[in-house]
LOMI-391512 format. One record per residue: y, z, x negated of N, C-alpha, C in turn. Coordinates in steps of 0.05 Angstrom, whole numbers. Each point is the difference from the previous one (the first is absolute). Example, Ala and Ser with C-alpha at 12.3 -4.5 7.8 and 13.67 -1.06 7.14 Angstrom:
<loros>
loro ny->-114, nz->156, nx->-264, cay->24, caz->0, cax->18, cy->24, cz->0, cx->-18
loro ny->21, nz->-14, nx->7, cay->24, caz->1, cax->-16, cy->22, cz->14, cx->15
</loros>
This chain:
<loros>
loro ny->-463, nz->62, nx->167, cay->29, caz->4, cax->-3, cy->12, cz->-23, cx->-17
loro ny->17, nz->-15, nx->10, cay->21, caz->-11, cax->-21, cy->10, cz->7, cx->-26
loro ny->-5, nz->-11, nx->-21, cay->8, caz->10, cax->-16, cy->32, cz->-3, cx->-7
loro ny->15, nz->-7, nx->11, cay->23, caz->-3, cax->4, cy->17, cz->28, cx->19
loro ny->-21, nz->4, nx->21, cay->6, caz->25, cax->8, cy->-9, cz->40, cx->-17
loro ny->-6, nz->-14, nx->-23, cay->-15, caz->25, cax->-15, cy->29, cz->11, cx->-17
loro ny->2, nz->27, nx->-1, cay->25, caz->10, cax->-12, cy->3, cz->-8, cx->-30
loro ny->20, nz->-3, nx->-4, cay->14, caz->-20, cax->-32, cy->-14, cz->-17, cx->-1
loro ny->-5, nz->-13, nx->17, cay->0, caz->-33, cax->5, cy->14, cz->-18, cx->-23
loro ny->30, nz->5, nx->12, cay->27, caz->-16, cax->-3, cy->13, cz->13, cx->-31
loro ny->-8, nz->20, nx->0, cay->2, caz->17, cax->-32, cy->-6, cz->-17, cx->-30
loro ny->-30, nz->5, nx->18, cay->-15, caz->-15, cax->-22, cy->1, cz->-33, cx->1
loro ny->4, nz->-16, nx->20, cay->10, caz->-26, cax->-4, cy->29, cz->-1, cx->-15
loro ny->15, nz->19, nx->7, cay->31, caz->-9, cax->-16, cy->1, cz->5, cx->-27
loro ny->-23, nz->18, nx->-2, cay->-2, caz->11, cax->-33, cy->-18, cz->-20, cx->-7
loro ny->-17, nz->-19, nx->8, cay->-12, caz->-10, cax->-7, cy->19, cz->-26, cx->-9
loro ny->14, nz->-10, nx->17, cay->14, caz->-21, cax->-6, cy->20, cz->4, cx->-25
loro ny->14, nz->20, nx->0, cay->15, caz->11, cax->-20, cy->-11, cz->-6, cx->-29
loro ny->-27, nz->13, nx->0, cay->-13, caz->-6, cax->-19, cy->-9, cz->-19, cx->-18
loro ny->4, nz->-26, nx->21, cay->-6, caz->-27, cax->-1, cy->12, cz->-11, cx->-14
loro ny->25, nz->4, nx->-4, cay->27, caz->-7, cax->-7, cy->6, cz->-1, cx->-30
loro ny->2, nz->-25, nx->-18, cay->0, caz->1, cax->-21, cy->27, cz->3, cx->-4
loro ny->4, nz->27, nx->-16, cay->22, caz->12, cax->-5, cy->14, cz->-5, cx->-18
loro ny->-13, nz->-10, nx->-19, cay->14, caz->-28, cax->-23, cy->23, cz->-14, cx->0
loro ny->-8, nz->-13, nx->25, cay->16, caz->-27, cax->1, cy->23, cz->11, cx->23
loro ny->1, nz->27, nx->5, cay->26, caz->11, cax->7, cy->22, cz->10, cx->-13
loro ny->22, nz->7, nx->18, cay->22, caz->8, cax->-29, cy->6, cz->23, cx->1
loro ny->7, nz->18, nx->-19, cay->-9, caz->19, cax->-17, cy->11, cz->19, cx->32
loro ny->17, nz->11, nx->19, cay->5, caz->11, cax->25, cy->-20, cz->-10, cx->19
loro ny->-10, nz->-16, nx->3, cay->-22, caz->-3, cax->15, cy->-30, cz->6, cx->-10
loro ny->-1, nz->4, nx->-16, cay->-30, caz->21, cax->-14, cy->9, cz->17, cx->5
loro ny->24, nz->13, nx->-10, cay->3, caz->33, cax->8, cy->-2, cz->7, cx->32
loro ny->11, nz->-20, nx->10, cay->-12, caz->6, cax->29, cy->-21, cz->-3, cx->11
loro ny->-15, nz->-14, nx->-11, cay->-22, caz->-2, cax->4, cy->-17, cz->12, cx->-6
loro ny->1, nz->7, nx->-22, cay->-20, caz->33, cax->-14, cy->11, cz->31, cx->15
loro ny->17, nz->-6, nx->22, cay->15, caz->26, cax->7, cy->-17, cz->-6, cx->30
loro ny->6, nz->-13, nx->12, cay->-18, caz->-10, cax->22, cy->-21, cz->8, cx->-1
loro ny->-23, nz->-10, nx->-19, cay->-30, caz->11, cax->-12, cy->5, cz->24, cx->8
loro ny->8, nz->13, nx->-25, cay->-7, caz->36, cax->-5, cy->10, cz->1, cx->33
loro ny->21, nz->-6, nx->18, cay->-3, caz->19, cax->16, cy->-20, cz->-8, cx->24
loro ny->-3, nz->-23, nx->1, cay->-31, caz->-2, cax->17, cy->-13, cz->19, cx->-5
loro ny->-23, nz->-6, nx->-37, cay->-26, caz->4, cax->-2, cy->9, cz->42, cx->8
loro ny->33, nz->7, nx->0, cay->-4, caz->30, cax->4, cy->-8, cz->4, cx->30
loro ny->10, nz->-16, nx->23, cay->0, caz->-3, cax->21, cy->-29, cz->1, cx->14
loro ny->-17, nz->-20, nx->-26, cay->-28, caz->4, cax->9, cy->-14, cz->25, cx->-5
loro ny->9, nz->10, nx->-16, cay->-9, caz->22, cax->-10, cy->12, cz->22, cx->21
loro ny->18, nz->2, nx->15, cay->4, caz->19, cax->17, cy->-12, cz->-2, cx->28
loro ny->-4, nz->-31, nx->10, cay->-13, caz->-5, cax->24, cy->-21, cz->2, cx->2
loro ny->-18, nz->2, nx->-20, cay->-22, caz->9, cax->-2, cy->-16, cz->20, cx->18
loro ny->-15, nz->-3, nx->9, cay->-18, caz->28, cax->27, cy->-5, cz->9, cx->-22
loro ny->-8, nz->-1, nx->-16, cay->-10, caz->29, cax->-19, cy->23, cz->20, cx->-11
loro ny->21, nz->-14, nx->-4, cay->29, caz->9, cax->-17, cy->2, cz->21, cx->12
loro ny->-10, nz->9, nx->15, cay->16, caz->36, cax->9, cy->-23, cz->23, cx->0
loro ny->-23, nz->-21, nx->-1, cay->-18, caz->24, cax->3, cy->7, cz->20, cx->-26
loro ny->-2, nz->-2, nx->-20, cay->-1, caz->17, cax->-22, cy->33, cz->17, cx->-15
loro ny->15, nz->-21, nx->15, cay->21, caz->6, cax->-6, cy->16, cz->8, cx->26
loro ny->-2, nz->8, nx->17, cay->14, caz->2, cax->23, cy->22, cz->16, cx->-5
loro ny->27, nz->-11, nx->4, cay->28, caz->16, cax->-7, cy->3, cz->20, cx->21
loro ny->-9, nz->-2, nx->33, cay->11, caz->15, cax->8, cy->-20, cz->31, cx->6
loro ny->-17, nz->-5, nx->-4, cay->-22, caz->31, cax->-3, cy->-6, cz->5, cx->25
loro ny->-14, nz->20, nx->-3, cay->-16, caz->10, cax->19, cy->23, cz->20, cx->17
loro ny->6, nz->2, nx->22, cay->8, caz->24, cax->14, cy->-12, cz->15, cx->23
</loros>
């Protein structure tokens, strides 16, 4: 399989690039967007996850 075709592929490359990003030498509205970006990726990964529902599954059993 492609790893390009594997789920959060594109997730984890954009969070990855994000990351890359020396946040320094930006101006003080562009870190904040940029640290706002982060958190909501790395949550994004955290929900796409195949495991994310097993233990937590919102909608239950019927």
């Amino acid at each position: 399989m492609e790893p390009r075709d594997t789920p959060g592929y594109r997730l984890h490359r954009a969070l990855n690039n994000l990351t890359s990003i020396d946040g320094e030498q930006l101006e003080p509205g562009d870190r904040e967007r940029l640290s706002t970006a982060v958190t909501l990726l790395e949550q994004m990964g955290l929900l796409s996850r195949p495991d994310a529902t097993e233990d937590g599954d919102v909608r239950g059993e019927s």
